[in-house]
C-alpha positions as CSV (number, residue, x, y, z in Angstrom):
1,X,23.9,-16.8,-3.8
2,X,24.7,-18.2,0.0
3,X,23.9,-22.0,0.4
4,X,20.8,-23.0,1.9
5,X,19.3,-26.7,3.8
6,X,15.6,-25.5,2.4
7,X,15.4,-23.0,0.3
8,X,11.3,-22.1,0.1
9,X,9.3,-24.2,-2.1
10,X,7.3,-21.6,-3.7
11,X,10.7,-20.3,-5.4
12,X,9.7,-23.1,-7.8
13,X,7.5,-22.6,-10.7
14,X,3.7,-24.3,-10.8
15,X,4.2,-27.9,-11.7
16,X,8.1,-27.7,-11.6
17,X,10.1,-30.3,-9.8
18,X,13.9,-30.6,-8.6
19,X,15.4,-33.0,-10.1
20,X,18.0,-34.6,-8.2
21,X,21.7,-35.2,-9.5
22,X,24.2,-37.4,-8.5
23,X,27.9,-37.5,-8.4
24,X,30.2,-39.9,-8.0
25,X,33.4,-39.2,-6.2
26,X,36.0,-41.4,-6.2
27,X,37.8,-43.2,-3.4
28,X,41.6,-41.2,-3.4
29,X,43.3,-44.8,-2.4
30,X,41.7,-47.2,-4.4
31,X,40.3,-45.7,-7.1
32,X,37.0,-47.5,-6.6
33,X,33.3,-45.5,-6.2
34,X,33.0,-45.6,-3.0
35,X,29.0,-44.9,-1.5
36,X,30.6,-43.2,1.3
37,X,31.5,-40.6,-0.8
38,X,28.9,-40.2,-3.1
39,X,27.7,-36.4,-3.5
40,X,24.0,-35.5,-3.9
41,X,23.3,-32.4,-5.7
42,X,19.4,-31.7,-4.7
43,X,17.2,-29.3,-3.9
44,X,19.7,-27.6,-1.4
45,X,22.3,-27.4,-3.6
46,X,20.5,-27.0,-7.2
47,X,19.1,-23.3,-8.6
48,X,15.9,-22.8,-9.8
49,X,15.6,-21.3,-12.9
50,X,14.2,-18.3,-11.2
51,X,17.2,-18.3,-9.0
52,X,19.6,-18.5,-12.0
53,X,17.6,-15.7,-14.2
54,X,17.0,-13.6,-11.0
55,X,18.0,-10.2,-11.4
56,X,18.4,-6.7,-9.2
57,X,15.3,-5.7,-11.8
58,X,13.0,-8.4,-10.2
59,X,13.2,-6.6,-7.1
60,X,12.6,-3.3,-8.3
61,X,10.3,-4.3,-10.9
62,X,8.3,-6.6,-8.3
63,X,8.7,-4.3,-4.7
64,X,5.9,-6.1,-3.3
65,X,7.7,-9.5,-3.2
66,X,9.7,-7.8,-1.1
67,X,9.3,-9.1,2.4
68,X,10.4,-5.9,3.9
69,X,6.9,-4.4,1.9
70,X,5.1,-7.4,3.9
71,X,6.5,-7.4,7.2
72,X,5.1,-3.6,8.3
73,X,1.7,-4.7,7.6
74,X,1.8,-8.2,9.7
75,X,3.0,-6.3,12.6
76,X,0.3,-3.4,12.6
77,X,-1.6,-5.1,14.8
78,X,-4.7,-2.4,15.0
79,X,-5.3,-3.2,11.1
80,X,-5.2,-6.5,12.0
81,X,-7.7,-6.1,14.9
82,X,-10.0,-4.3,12.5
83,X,-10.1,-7.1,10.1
84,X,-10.2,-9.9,12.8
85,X,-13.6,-8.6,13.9
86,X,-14.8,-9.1,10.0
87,X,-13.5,-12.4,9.9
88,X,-15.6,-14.0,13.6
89,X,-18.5,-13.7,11.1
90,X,-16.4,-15.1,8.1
91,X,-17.9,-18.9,9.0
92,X,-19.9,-20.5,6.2
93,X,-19.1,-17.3,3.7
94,X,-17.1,-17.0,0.5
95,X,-14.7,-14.2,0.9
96,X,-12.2,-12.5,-1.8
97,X,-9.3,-10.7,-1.4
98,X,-7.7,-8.3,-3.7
99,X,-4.3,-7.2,-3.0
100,X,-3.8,-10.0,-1.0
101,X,0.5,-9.7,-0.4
102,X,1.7,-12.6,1.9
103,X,-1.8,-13.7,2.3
104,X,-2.3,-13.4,6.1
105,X,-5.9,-12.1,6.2
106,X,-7.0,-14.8,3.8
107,X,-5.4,-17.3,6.0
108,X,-7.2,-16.0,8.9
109,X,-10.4,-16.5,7.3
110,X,-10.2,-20.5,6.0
111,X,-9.1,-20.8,9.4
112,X,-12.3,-19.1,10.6
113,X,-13.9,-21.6,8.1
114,X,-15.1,-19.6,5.7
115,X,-16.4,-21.8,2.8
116,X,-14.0,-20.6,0.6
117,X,-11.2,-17.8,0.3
118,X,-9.7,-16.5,-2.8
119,X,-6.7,-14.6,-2.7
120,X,-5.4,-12.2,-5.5
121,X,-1.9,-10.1,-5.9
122,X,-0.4,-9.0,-9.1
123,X,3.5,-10.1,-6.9
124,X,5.1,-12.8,-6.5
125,X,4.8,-13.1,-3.0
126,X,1.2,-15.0,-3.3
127,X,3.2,-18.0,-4.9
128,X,5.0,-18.0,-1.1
129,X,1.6,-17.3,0.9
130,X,0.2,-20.2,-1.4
131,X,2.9,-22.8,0.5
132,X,1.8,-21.6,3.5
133,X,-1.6,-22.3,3.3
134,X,-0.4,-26.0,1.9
135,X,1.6,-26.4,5.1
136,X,-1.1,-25.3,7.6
137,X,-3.3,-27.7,6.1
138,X,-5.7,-25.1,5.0
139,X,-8.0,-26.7,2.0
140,X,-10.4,-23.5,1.3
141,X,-8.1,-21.2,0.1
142,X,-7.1,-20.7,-3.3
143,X,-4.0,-18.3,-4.4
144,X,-3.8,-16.6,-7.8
145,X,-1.1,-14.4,-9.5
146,X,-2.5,-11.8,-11.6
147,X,-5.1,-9.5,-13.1
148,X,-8.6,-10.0,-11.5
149,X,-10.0,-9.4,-14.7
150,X,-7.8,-11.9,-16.3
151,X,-7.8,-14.8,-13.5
152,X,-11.7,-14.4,-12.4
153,X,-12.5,-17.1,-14.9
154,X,-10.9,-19.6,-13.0
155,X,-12.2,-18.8,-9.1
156,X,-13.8,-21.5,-7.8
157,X,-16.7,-19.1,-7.0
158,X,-18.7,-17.0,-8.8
159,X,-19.7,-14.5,-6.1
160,X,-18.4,-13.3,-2.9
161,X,-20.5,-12.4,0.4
162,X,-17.1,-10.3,1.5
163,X,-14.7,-8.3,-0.8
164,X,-11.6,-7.1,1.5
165,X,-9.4,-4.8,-0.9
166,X,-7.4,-1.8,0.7
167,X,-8.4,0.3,-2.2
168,X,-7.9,3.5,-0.5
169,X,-4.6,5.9,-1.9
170,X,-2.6,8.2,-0.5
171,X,-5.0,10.9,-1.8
172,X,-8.2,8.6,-1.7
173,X,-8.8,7.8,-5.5
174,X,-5.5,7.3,-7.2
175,X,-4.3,3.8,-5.6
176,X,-4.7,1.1,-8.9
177,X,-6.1,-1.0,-7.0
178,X,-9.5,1.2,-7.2
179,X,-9.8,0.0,-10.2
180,X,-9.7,-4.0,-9.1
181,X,-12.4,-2.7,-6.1
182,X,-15.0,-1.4,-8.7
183,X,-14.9,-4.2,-11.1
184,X,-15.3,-6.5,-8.0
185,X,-18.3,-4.7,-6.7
186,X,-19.8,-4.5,-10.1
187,X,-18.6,-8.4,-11.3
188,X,-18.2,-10.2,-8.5
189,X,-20.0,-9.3,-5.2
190,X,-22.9,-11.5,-4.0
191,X,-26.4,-10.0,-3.3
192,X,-26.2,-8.7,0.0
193,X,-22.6,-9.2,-0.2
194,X,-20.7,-5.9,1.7
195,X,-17.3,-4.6,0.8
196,X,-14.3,-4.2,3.5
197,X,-13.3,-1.5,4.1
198,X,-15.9,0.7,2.3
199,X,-15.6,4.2,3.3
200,X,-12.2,6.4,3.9
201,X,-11.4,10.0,4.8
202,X,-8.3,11.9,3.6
203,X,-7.3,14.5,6.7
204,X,-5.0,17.5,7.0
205,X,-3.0,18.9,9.0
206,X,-0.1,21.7,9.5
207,X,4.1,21.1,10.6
208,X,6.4,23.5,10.7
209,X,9.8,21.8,9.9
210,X,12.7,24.5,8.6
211,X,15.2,21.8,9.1
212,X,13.8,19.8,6.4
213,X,13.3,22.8,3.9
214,X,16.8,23.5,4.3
215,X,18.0,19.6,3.8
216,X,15.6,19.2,0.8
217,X,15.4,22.9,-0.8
218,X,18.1,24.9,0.2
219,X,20.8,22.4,0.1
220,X,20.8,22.7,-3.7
221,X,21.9,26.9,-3.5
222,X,25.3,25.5,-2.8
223,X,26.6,21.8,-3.7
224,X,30.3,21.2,-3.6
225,X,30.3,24.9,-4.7
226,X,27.9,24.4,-7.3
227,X,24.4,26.4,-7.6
228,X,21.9,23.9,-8.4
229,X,18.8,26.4,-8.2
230,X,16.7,24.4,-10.9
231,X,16.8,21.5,-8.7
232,X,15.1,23.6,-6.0
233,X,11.9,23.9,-8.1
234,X,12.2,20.0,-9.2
235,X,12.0,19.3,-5.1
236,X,9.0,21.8,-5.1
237,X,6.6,19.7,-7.1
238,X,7.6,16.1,-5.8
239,X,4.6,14.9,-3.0
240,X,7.1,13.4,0.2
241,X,6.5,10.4,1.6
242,X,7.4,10.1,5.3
243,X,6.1,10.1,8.9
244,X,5.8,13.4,10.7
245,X,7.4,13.8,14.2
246,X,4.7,14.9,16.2
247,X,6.6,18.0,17.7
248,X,6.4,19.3,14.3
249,X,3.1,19.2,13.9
250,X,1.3,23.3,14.8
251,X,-2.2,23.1,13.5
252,X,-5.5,20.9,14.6
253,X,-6.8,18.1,11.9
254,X,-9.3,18.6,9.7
255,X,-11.1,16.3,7.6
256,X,-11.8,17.6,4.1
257,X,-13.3,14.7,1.6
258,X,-14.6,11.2,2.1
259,X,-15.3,8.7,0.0
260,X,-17.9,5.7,0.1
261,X,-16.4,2.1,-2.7
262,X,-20.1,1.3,-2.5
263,X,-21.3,4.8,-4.2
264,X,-18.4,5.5,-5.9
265,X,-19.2,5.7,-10.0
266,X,-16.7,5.9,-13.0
267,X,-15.6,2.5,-13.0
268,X,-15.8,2.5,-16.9
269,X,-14.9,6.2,-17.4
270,X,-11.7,6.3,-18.7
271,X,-12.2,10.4,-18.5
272,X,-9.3,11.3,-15.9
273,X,-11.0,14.6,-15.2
274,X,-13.4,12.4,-13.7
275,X,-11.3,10.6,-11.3
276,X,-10.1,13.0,-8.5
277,X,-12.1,16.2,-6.6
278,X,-11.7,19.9,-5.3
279,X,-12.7,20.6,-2.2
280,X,-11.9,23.7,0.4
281,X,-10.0,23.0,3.7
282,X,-9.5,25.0,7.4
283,X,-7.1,24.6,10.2
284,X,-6.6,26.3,13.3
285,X,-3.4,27.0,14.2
286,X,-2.3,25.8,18.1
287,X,0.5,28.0,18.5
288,X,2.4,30.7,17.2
289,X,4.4,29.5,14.0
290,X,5.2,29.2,10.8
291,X,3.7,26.8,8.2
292,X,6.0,25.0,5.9
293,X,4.3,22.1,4.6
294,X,0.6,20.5,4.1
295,X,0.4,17.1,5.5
296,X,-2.4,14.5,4.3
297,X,-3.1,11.3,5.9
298,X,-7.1,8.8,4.9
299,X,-8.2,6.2,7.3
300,X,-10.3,3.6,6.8
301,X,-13.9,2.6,8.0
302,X,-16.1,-0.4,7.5
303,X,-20.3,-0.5,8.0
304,X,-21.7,-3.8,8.2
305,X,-25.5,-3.3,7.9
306,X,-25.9,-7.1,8.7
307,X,-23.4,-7.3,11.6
308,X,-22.7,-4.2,13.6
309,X,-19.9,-6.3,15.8
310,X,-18.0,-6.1,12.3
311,X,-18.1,-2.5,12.2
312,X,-14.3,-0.6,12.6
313,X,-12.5,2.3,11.9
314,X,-8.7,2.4,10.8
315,X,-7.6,5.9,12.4
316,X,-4.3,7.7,11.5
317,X,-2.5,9.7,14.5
318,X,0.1,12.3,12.9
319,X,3.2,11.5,14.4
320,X,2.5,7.8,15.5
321,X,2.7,4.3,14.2
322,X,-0.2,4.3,11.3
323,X,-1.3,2.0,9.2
324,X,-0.7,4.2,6.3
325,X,2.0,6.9,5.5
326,X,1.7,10.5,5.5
327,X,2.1,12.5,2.7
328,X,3.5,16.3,2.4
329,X,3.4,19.3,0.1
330,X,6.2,21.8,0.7
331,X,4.5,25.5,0.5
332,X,5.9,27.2,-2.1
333,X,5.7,30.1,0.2
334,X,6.3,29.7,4.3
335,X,2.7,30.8,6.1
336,X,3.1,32.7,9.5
337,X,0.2,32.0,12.0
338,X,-0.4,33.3,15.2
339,X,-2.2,31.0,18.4
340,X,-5.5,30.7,17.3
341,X,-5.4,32.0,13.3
342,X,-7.2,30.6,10.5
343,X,-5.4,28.9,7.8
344,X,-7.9,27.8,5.2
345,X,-7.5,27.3,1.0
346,X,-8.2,24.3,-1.3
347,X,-7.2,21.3,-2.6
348,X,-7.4,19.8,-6.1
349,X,-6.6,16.3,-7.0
350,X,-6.5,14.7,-10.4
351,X,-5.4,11.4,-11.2
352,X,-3.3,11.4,-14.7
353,X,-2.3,7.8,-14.8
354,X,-5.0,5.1,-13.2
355,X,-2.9,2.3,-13.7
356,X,0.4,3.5,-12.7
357,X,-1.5,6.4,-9.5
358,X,0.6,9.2,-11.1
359,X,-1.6,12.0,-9.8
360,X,-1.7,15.6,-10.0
361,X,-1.7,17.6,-7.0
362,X,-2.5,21.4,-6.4
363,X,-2.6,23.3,-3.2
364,X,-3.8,26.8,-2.4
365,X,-3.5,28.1,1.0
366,X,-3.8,31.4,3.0
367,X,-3.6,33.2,6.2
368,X,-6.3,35.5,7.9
369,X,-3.9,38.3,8.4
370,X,-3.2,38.6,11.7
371,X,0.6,38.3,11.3
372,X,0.9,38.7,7.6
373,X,-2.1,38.5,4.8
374,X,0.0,36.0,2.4
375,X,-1.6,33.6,-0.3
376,X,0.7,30.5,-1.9
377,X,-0.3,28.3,-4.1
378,X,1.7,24.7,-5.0
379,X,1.2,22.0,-8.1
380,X,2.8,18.6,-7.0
381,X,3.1,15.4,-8.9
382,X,2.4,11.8,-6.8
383,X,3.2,8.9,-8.1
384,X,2.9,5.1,-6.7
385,X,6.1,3.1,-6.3
């Protein structure tokens, strides 16, 4: 590991101290200890024991930590727009965050003088954002690593006017921290208390990108003379993650299935046939083309029936910067569409694994006929990283 003058404090575990060691070097022409020369080994030059055990496992088995995972969301400044018009109201009121990463948004808020802030995040990034709060002299904010079922015991309050928790997934209901956002509601939201965000939409939309099924799909007919054809039908089912270029995109948006955190009930039904939807779905496509793949996107929306100037919606632009990343399902079976055409089918989402989001995704889709009457129908697996 390079040297460093100040390495971060919050490398350091709770209640652990450096201890400082010196060394004596001695004086080459006398032989005598000279002060001169006397070596301090402290905290720039001596590992924590996190720094000594640290493996390349931490990082993978901690992503979050990861300030590369932090840094998109401090730059998206529209989020951050959205959540500063929350937090002008935030004076006098406790507010709770779940999912906090490097804490920014619960920073904001005990500067806003709320009366007090908890912040929550299963990564180790919160024992970072809990120096920075320390340094900016912030006294109502209180950092904790962990479950929220486990560490609620130990919040300095009881019940929370605001709960901000980005429960929202990539298919609506299969982010784990849905989970977190209905014990909250249930457990720990005040009377009158609102949560933020609480509603989100998941949209669709057509591309046409023949490039890509030929990097992804068809590259496997012929590796290094090799046929690989099983791996083709491996790359079928996987869900890809990835922003769309907006020259690829060929049909208009549709929004197919919303829901609402403060309606939303099977918090203690452990039933995973209860944790997902079916609904139908229509695009309209804008020129003549081919579909290849089935992109979905969710915003994010919040109602404040006691504050209207708090109100915000989180939108998603296919092909822009967004807040959130697209997801795609390759069509087992290209779809062509003329200007104007109809492409309309259903999708099914199940989630198989609450805690870890692996989610089960099927697709049908079809044309109206005008160039060819063609059906396809997909099953895709998602899963969080």
């Amino acid at each position: 590991m390079p040297s460093r003058k100040n390495p971060p404090p919050y490398e350091l575990g709770q209640g652990q101290q450096r201890k400082k060691k010196v060394f004596n070097t001695k004086n080459v022409t006398n032989g005598a200890c000279s002060p001169l020369t006397r070596t301090v080994a402290n905290e720039s030059l001596l590992a924590t024991e996190g720094e000594k055990n640290a493996t390349s496992k931490s990082l993978y088995g901690d992503p979050a930590a990861r300030i590369s995972s932090n840094l998109y969301s401090i730059s998206d400044r529209i989020r951050l727009r959205a959540y500063q018009s929350v937090l002008k109201g935030i004076k006098g009121k406790s507010l709770l965050h779940i999912g906090c990463g490097m804490g920014l948004i619960s920073l904001m808020a005990a500067r806003n003088l709320a009366s007090a802030v908890v912040a929550i995040d299963h990564s180790a990034i919160v024992d970072a954002a809990q120096v920075v709060a320390k340094q900016n002299g912030l006294q109502n904010i209180s950092f904790f690593r962990g479950s929220l079922r486990e560490m609620m015991g130990n919040f300095p309050v009881k019940k929370f006017d605001v709960i901000l928790c980005e429960w929202m997934g990539t298919f609506l209901v299969n982010d784990p921290l849905l989970e977190d956002a209905l014990f909250a509601r249930e457990h720990l939201l005040a009377e009158n208390g609102v949560m933020c965000p609480d509603g989100s939409s998941i949209h669709i939309v057509g591309v046409s990108d023949y490039a890509f099924y030929l990097e992804t799909v068809e590259y496997w007919s012929n590796v290094y003379g090799f046929k690989m054809e099983p791996m083709k039908g491996l790359v079928r089912q996987e869900v890809e993650t990835c922003a769309i270029p907006a020259s690829n995109i060929v049909t208009s948006t549709s929004l197919i299935h919303t829901v609402n955190i403060t309606e939303f009930r099977d918090a203690d039904n452990k039933d995973t046939d209860e944790r997902g939807f079916t609904v139908p779905f229509s695009v309209r496509a804008t020129c003549n083309t081919t579909v290849n793949y089935l992109t979905f996107f969710v915003d994010a929306t919040f109602t404040n029936p006691h504050d209207p100037g708090a109100n915000f919606v989180i939108g998603i632009r296919p092909g822009g910067n967004n807040a959130w990343t697209e997801t795609s399902v390759g069509l087992p079976q290209p779809l062509p569409l003329k200007c104007g055409e109809t492409l309309s089918g259903e999708l099914r989402v199940r989630v198989l694994n609450r805690e870890r989001g692996v989610t089960l995704v099927e697709v049908t889709a079809q044309t109206d006929g005008k160039v060819l009457k063609e059906k396809t129908t997909g099953s895709y697996t998602y899963q969080r990283f």
